[in-house]
C-alpha positions as CSV (number, residue, x, y, z in Angstrom):
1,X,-143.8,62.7,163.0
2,X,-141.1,64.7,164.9
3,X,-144.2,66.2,166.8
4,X,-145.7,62.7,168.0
5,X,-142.4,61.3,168.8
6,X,-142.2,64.1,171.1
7,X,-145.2,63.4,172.6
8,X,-144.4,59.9,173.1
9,X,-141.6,60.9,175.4
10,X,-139.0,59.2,172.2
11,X,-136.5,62.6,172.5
12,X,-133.8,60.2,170.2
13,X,-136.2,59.5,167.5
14,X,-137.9,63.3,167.6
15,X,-133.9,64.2,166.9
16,X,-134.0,61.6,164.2
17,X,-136.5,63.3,162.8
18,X,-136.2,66.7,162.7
19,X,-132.7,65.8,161.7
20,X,-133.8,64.5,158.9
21,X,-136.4,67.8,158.4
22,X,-132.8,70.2,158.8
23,X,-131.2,67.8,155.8
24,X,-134.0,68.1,153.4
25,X,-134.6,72.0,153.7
26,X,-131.1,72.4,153.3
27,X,-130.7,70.3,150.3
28,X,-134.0,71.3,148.2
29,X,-135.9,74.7,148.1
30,X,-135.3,76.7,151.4
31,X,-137.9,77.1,153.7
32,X,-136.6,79.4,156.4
33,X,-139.9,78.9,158.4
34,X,-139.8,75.2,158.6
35,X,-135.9,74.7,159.2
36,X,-136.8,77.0,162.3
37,X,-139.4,75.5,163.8
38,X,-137.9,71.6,163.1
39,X,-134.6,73.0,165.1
40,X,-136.4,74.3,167.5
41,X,-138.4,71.3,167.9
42,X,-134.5,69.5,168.1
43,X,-133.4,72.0,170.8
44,X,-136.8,71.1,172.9
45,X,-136.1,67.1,172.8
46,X,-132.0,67.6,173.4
47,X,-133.6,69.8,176.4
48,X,-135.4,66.7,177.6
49,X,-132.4,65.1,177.5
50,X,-130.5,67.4,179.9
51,X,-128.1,68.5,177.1
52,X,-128.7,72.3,178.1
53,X,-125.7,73.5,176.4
54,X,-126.5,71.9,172.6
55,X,-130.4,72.5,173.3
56,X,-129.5,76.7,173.8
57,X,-127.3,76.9,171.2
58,X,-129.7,75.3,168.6
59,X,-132.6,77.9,170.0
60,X,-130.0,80.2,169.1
61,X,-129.6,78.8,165.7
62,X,-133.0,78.4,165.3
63,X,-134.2,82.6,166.0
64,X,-131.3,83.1,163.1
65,X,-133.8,81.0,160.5
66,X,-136.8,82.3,162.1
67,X,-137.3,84.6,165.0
68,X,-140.4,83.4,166.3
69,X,-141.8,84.5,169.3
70,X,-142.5,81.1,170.8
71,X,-138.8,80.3,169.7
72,X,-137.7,82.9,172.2
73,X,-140.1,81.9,175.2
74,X,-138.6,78.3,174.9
75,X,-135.4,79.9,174.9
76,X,-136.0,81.7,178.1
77,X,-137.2,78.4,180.2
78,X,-133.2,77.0,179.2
């Protein structure tokens, strides 16, 4: 859903989302790949929103969980 949101230009209801995507990998069994991608996903729509600053950090956070490459060319564009 996080992925149509985005799509649809709705940046607070992508966060919403993958917000809720973060909470539930955390809570049940982990899945390093998803919780990477669904921040990253995050850090693209904070992006959107001009909030450079939380939007590099959570790339950042994001390589920790999975270092992906297209995690890292998103990074760069920041």
């Amino acid at each position: 859903m996080a992925a149509v949101y985005f799509e649809m230009k709705d940046y607070d209801r992508t966060i919403a989302e993958c917000d809720k995507v973060i909470q539930m990998a955390k809570e049940g069994p982990y899945d390093f790949q998803k919780l990477g991608k669904a921040m990253a996903r995050k850090a693209n729509a904070l992006f959107m929103q001009n909030k450079c600053d939380e939007s590099i950090a959570l790339y950042r956070e994001a390589l920790l969980e999975f270092n992906d490459y297209n995690i890292k060319e998103a990074l760069k564009k920041v």
